[in-house]
MARBA-613217 format. One record per atom (N, C-alpha, C): residue number from 1; y, x, z; atom name; residue in one letter. Coordinates in Angstrom, 1 decimal. Example, Ala and Ser with C-alpha at 12.3 -4.5 7.8 and 13.67 -1.06 7.14 Angstrom:
// MARBA-613217
> pos	py	px	pz	site	code
> 1	-5.7	13.2	7.8	N	A $
> 1	-4.5	12.3	7.8	CA	A $
> 1	-3.3	13.2	7.8	C	A $
> 2	-2.2	12.8	7.1	N	S $
> 2	-1.1	13.7	7.1	CA	S $
> 2	0.0	12.9	7.9	C	S $
//
This chain:
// MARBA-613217
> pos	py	px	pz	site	code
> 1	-18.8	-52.3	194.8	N	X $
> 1	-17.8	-53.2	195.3	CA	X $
> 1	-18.0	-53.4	196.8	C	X $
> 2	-16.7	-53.6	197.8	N	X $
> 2	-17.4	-53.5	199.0	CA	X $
> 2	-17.6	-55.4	199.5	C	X $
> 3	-17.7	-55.4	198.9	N	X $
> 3	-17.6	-57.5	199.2	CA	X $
> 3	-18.7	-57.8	198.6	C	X $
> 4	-19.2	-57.3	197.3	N	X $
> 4	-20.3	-58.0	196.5	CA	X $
> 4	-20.6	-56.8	195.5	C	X $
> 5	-22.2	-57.7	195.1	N	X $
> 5	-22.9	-56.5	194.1	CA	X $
> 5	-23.1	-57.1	192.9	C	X $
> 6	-23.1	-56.4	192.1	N	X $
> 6	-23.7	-56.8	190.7	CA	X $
> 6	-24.8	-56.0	190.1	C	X $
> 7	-25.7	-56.8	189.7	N	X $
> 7	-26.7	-56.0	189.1	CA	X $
> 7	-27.2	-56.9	187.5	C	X $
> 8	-27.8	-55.4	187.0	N	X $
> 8	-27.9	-55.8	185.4	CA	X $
> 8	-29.7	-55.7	185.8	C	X $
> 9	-30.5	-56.6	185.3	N	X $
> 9	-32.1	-56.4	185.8	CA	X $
> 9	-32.7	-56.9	184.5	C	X $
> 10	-33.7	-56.5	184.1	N	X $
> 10	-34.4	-57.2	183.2	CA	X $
> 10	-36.4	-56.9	184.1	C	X $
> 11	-35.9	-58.4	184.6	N	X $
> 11	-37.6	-58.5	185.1	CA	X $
> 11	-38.6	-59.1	184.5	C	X $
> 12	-39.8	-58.8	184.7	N	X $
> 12	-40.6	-59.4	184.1	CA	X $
> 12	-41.4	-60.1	184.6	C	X $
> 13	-41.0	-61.2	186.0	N	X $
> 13	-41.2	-62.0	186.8	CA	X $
> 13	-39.9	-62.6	186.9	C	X $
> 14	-40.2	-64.1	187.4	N	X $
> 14	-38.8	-65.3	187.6	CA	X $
> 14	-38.1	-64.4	189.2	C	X $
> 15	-36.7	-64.6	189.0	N	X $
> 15	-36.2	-64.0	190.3	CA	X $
> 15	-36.4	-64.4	191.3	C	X $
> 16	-36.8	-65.4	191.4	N	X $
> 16	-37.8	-66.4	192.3	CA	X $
> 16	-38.3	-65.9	193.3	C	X $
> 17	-39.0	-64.6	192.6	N	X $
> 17	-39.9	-64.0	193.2	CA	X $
> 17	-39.7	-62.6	193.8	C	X $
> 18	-38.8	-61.9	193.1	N	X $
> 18	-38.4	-60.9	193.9	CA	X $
> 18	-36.9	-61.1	194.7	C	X $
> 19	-35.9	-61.9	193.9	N	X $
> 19	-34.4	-61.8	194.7	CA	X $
> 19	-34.5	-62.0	196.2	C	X $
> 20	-35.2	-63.4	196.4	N	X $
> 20	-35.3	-63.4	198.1	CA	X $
> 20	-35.7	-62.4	198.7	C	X $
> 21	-36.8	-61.8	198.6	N	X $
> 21	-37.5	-60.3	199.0	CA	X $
> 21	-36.3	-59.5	199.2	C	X $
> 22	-35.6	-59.4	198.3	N	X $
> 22	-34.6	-57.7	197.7	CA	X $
> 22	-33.1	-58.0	198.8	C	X $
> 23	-32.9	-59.5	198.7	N	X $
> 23	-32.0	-59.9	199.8	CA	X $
> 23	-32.0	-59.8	201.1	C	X $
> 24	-33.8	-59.8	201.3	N	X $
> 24	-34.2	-59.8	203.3	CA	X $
> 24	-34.0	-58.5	203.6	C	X $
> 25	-34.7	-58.0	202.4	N	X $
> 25	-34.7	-56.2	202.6	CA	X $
> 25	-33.5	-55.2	203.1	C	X $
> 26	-32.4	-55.9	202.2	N	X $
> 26	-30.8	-54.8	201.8	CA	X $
> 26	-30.1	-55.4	203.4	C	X $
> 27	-30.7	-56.7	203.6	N	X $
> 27	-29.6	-57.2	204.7	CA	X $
> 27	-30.1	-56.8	206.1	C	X $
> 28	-31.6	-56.8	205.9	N	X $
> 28	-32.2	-56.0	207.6	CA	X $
> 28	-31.2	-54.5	207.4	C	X $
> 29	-32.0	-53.7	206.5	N	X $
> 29	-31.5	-52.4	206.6	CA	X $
> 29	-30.0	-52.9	206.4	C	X $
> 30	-29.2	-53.3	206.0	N	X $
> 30	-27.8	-53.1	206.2	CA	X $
> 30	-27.2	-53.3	207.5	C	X $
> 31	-27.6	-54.6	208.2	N	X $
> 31	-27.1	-55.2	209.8	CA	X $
> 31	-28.0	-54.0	210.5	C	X $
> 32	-29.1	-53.3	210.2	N	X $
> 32	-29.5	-52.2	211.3	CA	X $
> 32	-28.2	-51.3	211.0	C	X $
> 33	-28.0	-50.7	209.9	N	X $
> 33	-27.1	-49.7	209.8	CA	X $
> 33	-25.7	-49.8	210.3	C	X $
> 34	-25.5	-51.1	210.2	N	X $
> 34	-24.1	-51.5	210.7	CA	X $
> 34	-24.3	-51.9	212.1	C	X $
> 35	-24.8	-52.3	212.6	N	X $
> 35	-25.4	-52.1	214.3	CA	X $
> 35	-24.9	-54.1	214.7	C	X $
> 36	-25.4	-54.7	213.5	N	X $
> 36	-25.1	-55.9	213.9	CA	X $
> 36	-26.3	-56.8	212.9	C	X $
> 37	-26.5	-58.2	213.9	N	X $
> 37	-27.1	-59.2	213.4	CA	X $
> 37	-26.6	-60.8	213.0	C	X $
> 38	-27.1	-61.0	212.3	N	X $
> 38	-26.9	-62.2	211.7	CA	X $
> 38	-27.2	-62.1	210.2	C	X $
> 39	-26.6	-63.3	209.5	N	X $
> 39	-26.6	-63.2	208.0	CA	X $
> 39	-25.8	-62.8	207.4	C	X $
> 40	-26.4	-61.8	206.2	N	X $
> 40	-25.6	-60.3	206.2	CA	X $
> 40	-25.0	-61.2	204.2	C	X $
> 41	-25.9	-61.6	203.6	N	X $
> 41	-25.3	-62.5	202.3	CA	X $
> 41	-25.0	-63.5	202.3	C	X $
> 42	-24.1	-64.2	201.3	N	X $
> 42	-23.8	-65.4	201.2	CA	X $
> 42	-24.9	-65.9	200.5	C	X $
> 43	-24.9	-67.5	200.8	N	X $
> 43	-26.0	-68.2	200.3	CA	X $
> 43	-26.1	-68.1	199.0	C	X $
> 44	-24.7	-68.4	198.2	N	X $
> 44	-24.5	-68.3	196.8	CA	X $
> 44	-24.8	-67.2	196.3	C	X $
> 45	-25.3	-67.3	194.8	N	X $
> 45	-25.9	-66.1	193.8	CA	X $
> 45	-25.6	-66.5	192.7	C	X $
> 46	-25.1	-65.8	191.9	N	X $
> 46	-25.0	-66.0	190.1	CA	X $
> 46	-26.0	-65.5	189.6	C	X $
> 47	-26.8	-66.3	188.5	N	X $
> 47	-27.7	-65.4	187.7	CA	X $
> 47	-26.9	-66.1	186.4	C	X $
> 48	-27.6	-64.9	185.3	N	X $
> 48	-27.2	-65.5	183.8	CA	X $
> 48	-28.1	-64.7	182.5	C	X $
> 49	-28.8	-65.4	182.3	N	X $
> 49	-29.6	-65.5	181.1	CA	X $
> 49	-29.2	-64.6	180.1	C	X $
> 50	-28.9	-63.4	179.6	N	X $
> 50	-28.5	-62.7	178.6	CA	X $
> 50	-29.7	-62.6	177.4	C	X $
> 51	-28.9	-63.2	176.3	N	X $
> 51	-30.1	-63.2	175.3	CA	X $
> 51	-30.2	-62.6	173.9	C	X $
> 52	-29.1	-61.8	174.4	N	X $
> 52	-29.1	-60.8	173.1	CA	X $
> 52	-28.6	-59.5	173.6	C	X $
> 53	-28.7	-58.5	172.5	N	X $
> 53	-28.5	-57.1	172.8	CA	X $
> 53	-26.8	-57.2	172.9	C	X $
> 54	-26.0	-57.4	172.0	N	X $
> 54	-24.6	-57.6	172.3	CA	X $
> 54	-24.4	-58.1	173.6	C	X $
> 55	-25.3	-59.5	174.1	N	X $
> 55	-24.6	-59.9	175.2	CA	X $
> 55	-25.2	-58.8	176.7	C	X $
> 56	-26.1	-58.1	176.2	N	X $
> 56	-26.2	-57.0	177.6	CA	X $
> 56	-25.2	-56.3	177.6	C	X $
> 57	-25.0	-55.9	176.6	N	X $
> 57	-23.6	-55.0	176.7	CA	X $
> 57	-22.2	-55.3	176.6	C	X $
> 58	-22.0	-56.4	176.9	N	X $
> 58	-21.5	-57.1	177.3	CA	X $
> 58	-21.2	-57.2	178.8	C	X $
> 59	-22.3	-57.3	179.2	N	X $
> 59	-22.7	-57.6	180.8	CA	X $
> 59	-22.6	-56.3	181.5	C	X $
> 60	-22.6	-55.5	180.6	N	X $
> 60	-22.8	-54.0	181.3	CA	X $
> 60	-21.7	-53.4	181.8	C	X $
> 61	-21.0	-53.4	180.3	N	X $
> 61	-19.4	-53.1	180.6	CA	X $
> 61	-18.7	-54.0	181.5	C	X $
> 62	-18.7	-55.0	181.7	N	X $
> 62	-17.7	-56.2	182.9	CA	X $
> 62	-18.4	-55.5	183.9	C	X $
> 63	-19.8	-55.5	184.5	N	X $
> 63	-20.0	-55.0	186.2	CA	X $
> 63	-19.7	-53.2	185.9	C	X $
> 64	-19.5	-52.2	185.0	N	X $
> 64	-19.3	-50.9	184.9	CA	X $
> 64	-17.8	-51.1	185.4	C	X $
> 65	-16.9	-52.1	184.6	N	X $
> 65	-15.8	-51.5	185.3	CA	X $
> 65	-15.0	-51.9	185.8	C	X $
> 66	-15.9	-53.0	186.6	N	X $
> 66	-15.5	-54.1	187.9	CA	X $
> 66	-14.6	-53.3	188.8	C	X $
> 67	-15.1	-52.0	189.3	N	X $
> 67	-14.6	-51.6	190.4	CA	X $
> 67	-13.3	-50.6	189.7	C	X $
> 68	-12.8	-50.7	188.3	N	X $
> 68	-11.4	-50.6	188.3	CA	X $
> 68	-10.6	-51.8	188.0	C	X $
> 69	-11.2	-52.9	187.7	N	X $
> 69	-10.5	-53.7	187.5	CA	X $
> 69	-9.9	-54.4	189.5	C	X $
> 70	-10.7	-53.7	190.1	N	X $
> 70	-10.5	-54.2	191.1	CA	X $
> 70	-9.7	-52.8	192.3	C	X $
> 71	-9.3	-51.7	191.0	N	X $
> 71	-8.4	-50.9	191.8	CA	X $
> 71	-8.9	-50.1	192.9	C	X $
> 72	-10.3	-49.7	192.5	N	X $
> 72	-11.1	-49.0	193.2	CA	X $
> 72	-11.1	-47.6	193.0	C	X $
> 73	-11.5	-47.4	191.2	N	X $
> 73	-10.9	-46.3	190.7	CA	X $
> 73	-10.5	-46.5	189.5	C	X $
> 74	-10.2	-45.4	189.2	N	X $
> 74	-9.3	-45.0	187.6	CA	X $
> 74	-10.4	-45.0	186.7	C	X $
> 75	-11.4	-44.7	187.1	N	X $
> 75	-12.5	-44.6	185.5	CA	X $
> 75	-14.0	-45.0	186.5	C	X $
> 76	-14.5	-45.6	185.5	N	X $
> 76	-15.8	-46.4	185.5	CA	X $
> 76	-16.5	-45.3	186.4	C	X $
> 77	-16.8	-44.2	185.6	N	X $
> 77	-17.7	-43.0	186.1	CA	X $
> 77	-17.5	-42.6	187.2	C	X $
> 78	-15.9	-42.6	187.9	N	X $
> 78	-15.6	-42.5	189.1	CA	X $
> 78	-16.4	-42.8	190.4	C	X $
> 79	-17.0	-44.5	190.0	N	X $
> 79	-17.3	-45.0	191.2	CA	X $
> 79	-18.6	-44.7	191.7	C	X $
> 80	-18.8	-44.7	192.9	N	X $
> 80	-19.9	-43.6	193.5	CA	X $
> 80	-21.4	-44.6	193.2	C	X $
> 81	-21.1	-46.2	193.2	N	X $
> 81	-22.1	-46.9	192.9	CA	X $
> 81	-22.7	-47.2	191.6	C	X $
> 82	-22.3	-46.8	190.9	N	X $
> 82	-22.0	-47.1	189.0	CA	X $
> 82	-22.7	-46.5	188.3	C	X $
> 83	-23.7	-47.0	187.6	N	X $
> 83	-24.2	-46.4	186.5	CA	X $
> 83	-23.7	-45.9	185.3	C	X $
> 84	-22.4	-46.5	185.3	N	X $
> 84	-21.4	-45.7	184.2	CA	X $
> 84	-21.6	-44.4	184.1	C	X $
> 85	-21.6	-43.6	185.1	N	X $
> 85	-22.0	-42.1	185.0	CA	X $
> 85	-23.0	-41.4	184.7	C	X $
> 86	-24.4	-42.3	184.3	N	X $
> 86	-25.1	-42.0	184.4	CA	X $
> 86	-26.3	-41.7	185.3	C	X $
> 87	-25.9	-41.9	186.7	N	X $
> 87	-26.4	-41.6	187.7	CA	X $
> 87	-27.3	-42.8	187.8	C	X $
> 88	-28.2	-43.6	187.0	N	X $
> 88	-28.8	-44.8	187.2	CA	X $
> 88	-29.4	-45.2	186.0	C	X $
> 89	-28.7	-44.6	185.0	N	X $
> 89	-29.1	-45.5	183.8	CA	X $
> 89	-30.1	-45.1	183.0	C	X $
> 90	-31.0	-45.6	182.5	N	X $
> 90	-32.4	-45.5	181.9	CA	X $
> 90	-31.8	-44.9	180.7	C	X $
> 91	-32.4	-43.5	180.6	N	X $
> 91	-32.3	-43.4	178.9	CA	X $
> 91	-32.8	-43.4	177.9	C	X $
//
């Protein structure tokens, strides 16, 4: 998505601990690559507790085909960021 990310995680530490880290990290390298400074995320973050096998897959399919619902592309697999295709996904 080019506005926002979604990610599916299952850690085995509170996000506590790594989100801030993964935030400082993506936003240095991002404002270097974009050749600008400041604050590269919004303060706000959604997390959500998934607590069953249904509800990951659940979770999976809404951020897989986010970027057609948002007229990005025609099919999940399409999108260059997406583990829909495969290109990401644990098997």
């Amino acid at each position: 998505m080019p506005n926002h990310v979604h990610m599916l995680v299952t850690p085995s530490v509170p996000s506590t601990k790594w989100l801030g880290p993964l935030k400082g990290f993506t936003a240095y390298q991002a404002n270097r690559i974009l050749a600008r400074t400041g604050a590269f995320w919004q303060e706000e973050s959604y997390d959500h507790v998934v607590r069953s096998e249904a509800g990951l897959e659940r979770v999976r399919q809404y951020i897989e085909n986010n970027p057609v619902k948002a007229g990005l592309v025609t099919s999940a697999e399409d999108y260059r960021w997406s583990s829909a295709g495969g290109n990401g996904r644990a098997a």
